[in-house]
DSSP file (Angstrom, degrees, kcal/mol; ACC not computed):
  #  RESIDUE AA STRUCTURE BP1 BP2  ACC     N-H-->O    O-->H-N    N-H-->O    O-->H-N    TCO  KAPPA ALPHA  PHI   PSI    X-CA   Y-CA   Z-CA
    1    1 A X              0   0    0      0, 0.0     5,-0.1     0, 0.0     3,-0.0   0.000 360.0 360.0 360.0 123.3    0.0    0.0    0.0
    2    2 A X    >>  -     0   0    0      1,-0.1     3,-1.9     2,-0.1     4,-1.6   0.125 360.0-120.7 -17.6 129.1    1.0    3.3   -0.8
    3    3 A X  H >> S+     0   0    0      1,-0.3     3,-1.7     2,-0.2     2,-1.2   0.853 116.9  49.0 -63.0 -66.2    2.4    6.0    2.3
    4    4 A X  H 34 S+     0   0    0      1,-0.3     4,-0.5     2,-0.2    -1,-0.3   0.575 108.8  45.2 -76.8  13.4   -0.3    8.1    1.3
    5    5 A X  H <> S+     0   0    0     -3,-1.9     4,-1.5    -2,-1.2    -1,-0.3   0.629 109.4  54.5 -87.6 -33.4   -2.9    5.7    1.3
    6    6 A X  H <X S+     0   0    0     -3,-1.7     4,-2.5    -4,-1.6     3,-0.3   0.946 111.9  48.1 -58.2 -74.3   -1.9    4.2    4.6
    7    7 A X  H  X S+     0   0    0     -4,-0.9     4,-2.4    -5,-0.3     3,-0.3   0.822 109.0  53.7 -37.3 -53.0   -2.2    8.1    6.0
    8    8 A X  H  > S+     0   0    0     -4,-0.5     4,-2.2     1,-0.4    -1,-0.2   0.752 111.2  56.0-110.3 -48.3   -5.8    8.5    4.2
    9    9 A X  H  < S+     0   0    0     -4,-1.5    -1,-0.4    -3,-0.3     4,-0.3   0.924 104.1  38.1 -68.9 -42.7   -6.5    5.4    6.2
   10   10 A X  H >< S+     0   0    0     -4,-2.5     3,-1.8    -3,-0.3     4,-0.5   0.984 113.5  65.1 -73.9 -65.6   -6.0    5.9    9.8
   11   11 A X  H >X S+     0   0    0     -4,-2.4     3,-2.8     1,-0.2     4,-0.9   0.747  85.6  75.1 -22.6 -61.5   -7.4    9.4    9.2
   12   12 A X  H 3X S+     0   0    0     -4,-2.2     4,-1.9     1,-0.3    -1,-0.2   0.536  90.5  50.3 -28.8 -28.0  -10.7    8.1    8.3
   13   13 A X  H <4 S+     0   0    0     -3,-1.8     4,-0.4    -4,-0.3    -1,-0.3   0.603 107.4  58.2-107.1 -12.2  -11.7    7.3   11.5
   14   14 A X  H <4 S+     0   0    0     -3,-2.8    -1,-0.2    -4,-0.5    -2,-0.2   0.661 100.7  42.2   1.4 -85.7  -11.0   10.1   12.6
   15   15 A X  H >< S+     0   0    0     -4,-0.9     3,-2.1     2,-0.1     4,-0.3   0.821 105.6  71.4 -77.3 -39.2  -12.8   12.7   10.9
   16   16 A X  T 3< S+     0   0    0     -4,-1.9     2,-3.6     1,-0.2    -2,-0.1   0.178 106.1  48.2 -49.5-119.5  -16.3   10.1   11.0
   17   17 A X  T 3  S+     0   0    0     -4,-0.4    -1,-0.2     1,-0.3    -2,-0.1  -0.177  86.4  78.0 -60.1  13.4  -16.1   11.1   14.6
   18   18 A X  S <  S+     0   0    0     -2,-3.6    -1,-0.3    -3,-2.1    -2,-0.1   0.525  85.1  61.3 -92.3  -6.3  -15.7   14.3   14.7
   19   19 A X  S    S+     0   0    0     -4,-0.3     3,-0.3     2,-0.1    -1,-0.2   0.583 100.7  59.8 -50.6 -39.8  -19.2   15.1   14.1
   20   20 A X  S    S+     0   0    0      1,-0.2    -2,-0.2     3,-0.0    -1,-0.1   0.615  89.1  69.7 -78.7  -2.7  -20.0   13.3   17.1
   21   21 A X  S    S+     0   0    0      1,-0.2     2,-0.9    -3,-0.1    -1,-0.2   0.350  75.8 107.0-112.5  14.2  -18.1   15.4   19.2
   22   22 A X        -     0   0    0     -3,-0.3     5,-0.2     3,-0.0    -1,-0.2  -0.568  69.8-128.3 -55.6  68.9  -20.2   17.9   18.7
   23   23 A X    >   -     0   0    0     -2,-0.9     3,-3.3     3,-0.1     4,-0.3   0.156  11.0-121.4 -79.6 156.2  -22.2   18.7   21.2
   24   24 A X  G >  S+     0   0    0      1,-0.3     3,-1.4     2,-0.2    -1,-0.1   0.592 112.4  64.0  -6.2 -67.2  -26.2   19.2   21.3
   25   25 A X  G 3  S+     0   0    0      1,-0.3    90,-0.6    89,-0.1    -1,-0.3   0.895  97.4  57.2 -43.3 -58.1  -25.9   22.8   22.6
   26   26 A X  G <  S+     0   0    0     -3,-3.3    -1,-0.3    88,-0.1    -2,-0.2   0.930  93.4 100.6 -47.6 -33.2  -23.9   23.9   18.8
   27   27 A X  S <  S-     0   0    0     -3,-1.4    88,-0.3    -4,-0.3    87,-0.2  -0.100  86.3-103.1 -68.4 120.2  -27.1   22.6   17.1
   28   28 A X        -     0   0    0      1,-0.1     2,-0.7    87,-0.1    26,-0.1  -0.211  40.2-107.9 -25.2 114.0  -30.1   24.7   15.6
   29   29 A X        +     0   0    0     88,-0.5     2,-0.6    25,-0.1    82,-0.1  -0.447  47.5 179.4 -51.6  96.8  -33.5   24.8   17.9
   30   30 A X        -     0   0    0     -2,-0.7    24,-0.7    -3,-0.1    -3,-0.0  -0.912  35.4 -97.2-119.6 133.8  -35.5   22.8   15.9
   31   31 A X  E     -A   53   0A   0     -2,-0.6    22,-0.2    22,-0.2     3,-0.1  -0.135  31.8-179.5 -49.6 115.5  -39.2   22.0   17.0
   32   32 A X  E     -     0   0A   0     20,-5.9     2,-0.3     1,-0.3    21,-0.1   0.973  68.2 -51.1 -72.8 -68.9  -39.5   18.5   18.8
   33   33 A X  E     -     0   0A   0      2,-0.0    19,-0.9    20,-0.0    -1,-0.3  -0.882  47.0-127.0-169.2 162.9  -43.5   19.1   19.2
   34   34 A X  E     -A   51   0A   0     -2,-0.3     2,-0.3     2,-0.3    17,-0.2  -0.321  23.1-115.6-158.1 159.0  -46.0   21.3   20.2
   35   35 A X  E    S+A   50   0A   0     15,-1.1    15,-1.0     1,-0.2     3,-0.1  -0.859 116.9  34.3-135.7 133.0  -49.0   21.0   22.7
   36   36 A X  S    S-     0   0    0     -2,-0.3     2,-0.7    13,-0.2    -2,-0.3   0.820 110.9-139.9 -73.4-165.0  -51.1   21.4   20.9
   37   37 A X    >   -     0   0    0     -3,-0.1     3,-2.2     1,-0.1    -1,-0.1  -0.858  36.4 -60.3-127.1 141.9  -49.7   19.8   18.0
   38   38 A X  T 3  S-     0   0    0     -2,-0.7    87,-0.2     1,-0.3    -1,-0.1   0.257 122.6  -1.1 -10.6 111.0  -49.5   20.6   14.2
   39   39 A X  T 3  S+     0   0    0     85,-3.9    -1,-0.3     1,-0.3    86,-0.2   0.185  94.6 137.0  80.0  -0.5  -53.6   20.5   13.1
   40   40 A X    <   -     0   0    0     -3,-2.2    86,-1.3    84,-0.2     2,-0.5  -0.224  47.9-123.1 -64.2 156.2  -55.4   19.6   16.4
   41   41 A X        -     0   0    0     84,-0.2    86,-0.2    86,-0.1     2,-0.1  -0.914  21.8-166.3-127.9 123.5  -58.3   21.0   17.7
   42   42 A X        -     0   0    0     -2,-0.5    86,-4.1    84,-0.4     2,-0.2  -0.308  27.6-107.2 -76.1 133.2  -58.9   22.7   20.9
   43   43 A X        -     0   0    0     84,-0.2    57,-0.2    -2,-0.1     2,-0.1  -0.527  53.6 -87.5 -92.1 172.8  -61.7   23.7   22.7
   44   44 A X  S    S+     0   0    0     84,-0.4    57,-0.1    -2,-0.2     2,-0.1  -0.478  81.9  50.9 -92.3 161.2  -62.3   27.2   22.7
   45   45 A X  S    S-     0   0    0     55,-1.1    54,-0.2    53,-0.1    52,-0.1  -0.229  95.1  -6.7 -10.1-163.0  -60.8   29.7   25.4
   46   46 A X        -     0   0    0     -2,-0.1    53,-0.2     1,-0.1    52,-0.1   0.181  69.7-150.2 -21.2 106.9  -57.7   30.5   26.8
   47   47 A X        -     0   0    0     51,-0.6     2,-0.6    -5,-0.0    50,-0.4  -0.126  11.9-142.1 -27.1 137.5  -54.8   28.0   25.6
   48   48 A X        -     0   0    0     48,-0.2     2,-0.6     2,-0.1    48,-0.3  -0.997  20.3-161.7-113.3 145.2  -51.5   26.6   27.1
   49   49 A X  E     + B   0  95A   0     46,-4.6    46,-1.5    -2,-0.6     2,-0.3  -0.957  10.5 179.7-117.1 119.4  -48.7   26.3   24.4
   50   50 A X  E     -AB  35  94A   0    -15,-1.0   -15,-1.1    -2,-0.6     2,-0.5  -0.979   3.3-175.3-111.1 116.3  -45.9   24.1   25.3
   51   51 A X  E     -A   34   0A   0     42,-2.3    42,-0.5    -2,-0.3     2,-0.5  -0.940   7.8-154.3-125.5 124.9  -43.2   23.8   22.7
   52   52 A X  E     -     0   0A   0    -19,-0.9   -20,-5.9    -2,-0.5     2,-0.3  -0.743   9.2-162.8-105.9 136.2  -39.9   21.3   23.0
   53   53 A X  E     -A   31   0A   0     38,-2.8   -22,-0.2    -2,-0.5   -24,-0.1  -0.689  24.7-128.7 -94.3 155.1  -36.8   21.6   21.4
   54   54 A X  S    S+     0   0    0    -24,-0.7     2,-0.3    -2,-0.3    -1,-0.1   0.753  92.2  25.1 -92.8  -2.1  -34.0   19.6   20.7
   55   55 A X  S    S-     0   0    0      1,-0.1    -1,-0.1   -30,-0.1   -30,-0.1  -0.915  99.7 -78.5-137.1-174.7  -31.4   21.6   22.0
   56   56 A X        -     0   0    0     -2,-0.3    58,-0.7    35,-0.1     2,-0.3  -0.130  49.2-167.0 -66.3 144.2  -31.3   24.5   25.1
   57   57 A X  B     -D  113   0B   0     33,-2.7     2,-0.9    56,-0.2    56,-0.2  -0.940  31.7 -99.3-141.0 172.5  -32.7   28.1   23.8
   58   58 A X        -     0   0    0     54,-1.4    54,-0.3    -2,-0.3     3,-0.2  -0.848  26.3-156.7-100.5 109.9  -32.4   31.3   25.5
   59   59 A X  S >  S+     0   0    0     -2,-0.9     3,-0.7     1,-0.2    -1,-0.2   0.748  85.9  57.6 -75.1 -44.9  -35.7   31.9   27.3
   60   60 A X  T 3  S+     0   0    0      1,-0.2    -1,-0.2    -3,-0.1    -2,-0.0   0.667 111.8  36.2 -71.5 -12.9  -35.1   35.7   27.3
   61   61 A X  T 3  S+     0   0    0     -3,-0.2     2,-0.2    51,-0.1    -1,-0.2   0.080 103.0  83.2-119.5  41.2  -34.7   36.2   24.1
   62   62 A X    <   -     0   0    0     -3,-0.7    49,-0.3    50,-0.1     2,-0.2  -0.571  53.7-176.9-114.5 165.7  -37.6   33.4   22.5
   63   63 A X  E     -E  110   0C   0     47,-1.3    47,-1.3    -2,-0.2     2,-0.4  -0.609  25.9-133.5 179.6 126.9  -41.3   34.4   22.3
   64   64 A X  E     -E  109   0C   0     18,-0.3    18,-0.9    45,-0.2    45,-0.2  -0.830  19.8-165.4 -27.3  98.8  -44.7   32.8   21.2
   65   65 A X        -     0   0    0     43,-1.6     2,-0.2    -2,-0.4    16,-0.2  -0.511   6.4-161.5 -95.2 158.2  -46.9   35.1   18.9
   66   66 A X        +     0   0    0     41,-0.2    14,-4.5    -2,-0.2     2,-0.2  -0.830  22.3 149.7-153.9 127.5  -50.8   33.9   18.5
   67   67 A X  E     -F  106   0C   0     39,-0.6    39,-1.2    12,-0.2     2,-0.4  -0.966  50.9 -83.6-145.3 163.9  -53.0   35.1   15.6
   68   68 A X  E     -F  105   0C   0     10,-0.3    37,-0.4    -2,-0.2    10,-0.1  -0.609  48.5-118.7 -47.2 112.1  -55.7   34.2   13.5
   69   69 A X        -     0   0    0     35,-1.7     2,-0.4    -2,-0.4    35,-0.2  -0.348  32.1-175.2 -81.0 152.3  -54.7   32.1   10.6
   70   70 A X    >   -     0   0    0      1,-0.2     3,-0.8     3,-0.1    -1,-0.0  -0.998  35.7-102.9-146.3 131.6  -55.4   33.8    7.5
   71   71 A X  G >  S+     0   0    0     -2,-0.4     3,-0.6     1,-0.2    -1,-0.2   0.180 112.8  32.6 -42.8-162.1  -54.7   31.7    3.6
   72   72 A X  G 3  S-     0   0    0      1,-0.3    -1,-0.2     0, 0.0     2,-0.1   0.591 127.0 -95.1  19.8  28.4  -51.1   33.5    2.2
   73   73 A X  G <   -     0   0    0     -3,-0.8    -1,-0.3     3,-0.0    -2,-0.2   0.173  58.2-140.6  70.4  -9.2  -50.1   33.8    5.6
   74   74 A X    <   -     0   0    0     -3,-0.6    -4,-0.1    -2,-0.1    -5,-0.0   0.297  30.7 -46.7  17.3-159.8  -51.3   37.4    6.3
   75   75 A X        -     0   0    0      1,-0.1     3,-0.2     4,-0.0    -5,-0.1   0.008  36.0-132.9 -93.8 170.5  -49.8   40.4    8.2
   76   76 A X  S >  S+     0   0    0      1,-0.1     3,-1.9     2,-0.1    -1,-0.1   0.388  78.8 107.9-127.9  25.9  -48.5   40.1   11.4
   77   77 A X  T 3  S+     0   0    0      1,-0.2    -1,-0.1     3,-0.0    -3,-0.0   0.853  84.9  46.7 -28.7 -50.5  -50.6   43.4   12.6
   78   78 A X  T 3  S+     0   0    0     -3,-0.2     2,-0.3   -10,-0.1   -10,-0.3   0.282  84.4 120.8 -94.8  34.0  -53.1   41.0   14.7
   79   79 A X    <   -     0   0    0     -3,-1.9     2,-0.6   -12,-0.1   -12,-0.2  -0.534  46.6-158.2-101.2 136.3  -50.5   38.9   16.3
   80   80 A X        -     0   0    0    -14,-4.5    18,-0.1    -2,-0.3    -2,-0.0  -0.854  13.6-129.3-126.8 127.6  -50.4   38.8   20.1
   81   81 A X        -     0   0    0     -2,-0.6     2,-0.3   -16,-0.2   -16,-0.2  -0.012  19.1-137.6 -60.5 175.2  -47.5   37.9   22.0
   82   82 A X        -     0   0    0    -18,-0.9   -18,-0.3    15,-0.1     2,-0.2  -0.987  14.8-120.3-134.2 122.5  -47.8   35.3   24.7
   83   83 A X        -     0   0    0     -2,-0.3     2,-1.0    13,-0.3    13,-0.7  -0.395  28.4-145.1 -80.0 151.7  -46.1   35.5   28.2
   84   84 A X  B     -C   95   0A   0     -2,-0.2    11,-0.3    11,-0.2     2,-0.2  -0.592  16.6-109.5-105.0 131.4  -44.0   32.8   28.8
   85   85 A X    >   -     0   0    0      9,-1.5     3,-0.9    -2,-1.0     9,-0.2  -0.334  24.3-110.3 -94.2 163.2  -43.5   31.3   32.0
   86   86 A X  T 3  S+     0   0    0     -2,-0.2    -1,-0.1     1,-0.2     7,-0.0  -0.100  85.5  18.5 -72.4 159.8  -40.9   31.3   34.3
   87   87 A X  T 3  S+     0   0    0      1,-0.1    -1,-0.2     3,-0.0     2,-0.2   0.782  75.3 161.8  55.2  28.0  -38.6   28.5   35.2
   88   88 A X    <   -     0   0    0     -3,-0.9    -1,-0.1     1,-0.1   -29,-0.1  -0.361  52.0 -82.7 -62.1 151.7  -39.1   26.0   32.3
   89   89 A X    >   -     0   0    0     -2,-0.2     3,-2.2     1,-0.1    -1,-0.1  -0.233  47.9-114.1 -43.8 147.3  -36.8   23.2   31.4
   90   90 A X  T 3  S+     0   0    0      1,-0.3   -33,-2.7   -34,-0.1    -1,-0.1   0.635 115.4  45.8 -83.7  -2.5  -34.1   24.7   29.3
   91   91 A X  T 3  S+     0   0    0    -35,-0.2   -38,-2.8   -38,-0.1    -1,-0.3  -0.218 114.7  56.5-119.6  18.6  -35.1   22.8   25.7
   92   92 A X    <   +     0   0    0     -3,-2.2   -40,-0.3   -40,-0.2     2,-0.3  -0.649  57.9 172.1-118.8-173.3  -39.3   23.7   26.3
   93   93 A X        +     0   0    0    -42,-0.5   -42,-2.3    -2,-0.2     2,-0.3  -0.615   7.3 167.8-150.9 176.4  -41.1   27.2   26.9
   94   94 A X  E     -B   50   0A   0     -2,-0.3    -9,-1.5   -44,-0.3   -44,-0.3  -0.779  13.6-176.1 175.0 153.5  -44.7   27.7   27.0
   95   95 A X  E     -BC  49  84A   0    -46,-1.5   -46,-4.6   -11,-0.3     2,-0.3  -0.561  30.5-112.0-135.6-167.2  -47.0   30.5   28.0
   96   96 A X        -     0   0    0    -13,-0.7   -13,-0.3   -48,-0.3   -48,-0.2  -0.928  33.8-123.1-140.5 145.3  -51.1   30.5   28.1
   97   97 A X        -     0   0    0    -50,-0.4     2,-0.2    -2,-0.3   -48,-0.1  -0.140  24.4-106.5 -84.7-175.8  -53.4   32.9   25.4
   98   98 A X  S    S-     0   0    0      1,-0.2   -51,-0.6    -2,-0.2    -1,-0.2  -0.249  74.5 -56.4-127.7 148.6  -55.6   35.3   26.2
   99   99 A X        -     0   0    0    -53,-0.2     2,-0.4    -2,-0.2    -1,-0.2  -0.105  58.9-147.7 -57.9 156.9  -58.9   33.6   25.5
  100  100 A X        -     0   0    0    -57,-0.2   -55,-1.1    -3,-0.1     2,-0.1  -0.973   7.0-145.8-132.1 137.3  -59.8   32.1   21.4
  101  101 A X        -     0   0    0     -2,-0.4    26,-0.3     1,-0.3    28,-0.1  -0.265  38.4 -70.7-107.0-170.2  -62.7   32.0   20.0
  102  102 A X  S    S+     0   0    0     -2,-0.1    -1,-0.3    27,-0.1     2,-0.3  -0.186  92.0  62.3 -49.4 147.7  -64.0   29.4   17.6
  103  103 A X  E    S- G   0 127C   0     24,-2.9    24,-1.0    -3,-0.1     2,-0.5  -0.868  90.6 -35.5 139.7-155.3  -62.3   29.2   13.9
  104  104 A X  E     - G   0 126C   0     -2,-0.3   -35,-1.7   -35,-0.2     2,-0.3  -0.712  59.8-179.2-103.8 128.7  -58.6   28.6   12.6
  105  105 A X  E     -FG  68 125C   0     20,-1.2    20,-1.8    -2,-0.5     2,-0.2  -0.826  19.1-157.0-124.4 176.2  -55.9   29.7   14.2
  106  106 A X  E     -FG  67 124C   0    -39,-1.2   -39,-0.6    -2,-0.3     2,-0.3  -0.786   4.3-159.3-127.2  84.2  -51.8   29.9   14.3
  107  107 A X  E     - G   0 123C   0     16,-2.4    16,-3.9    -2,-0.2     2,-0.4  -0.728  17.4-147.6-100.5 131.8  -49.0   30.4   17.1
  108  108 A X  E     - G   0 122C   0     -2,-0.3   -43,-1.6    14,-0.3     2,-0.3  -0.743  11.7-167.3 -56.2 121.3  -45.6   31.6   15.9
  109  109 A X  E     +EG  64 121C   0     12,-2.8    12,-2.1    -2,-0.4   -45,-0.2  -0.952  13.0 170.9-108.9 145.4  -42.3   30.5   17.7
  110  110 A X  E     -EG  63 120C   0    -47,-1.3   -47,-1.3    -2,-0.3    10,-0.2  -0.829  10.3-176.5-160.2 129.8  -39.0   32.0   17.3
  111  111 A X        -     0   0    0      8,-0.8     2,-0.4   -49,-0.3     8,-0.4  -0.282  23.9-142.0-124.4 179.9  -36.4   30.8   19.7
  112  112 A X        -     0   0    0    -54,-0.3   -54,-1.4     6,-0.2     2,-0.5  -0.962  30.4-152.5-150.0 130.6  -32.7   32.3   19.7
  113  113 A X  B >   -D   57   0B   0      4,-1.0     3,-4.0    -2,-0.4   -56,-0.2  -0.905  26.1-102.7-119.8 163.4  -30.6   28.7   20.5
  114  114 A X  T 3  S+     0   0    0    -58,-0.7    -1,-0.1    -2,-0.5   -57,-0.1   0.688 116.4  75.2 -58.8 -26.0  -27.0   29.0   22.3
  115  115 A X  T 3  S-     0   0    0    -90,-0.6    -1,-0.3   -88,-0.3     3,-0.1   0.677 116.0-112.3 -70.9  -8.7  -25.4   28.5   19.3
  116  116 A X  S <  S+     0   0    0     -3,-4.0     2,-0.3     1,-0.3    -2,-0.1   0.111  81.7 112.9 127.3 -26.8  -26.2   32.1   18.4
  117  117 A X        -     0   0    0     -5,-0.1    -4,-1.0     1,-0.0   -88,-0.5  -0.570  57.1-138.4 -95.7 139.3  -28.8   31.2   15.5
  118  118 A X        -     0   0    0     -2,-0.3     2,-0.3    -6,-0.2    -6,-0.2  -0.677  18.2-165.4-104.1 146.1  -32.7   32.0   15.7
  119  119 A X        -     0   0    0     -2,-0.4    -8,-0.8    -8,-0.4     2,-0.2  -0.735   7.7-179.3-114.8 163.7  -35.6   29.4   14.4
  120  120 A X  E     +G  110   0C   0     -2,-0.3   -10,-0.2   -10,-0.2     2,-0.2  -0.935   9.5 168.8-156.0 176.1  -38.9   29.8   13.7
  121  121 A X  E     -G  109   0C   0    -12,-2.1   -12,-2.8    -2,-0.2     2,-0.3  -0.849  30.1-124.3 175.5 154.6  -42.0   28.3   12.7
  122  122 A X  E     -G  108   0C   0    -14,-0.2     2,-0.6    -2,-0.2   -14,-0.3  -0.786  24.7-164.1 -98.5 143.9  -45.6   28.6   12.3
  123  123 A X  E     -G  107   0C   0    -16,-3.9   -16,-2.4    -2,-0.3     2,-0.4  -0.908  16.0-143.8-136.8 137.9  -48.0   25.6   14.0
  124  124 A X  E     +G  106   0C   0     -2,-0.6   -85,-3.9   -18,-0.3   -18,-0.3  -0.649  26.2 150.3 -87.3 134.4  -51.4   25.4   13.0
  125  125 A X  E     -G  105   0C   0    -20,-1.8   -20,-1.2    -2,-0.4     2,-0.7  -0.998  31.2-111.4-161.3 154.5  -54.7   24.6   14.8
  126  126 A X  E     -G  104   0C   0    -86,-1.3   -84,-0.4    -2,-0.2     2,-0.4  -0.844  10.1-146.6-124.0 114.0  -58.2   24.9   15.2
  127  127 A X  E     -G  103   0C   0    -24,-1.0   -24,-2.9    -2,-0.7   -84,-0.2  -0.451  33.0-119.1 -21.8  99.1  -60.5   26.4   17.7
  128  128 A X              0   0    0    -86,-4.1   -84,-0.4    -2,-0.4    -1,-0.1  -0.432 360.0 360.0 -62.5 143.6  -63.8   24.6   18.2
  129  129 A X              0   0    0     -2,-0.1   -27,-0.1   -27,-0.1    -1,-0.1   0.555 360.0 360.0-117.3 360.0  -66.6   26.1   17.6
């Protein structure tokens, strides 16, 4: 075998495993699942929203929006933040609405994770009427 084929090998095993020694924390907040969760339907006042993550986010700088849903996504004029409560696990948040009346609705998350980078997402669900 070639010396630089020899080198090329013992590297290999190597570089696989350097991906794993990344830890959690560098990694994007990406939405484990939601309470309620993507298309469910709720009966109709006040909400809790509990969102999981997979890795730690920054609780002061994260936030829950709640608005009507409207087709082409619409403005985000009627959107009303949501207070978050205190002392969650450091990969959840959740807050409680203000009461919702029957029809389609939406909640916003945008999380800020420890690696520096902010996520978002819309999750949709329906008020019973």
């Amino acid at each position: 075998m070639p010396q630089m084929s020899r080198r090329a090998v013992m590297a290999a095993p190597v570089l696989l495993a350097v991906p794993a020694a990344i830890p959690e924390a560098q990694a994007h907040a990406i939405l484990r699942r939601s309470e309620p969760a993507a298309g469910a339907t709720v009966p109709p006042g006040p909400l809790r929203i509990r969102i999981f993550f997979n890795s730690r986010i920054d609780h002061e700088r994260s936030q829950i929006l709640v608005a009507p849903a409207r087709r082409g996504g619409g403005g985000t004029a009627d959107e009303v933040r949501v207070e978050l409560e205190p002392g969650m696990p450091v990969t959840e948040m959740a807050g409680t609405t203000q009461p919702l009346t029957p029809g389609a609705w939406r909640f916003r998350w945008q999380v800020l994770a420890l690696d520096g980078h902010i996520t978002r997402g819309d999750v949709f669900f329906t008020v019973a009427g």
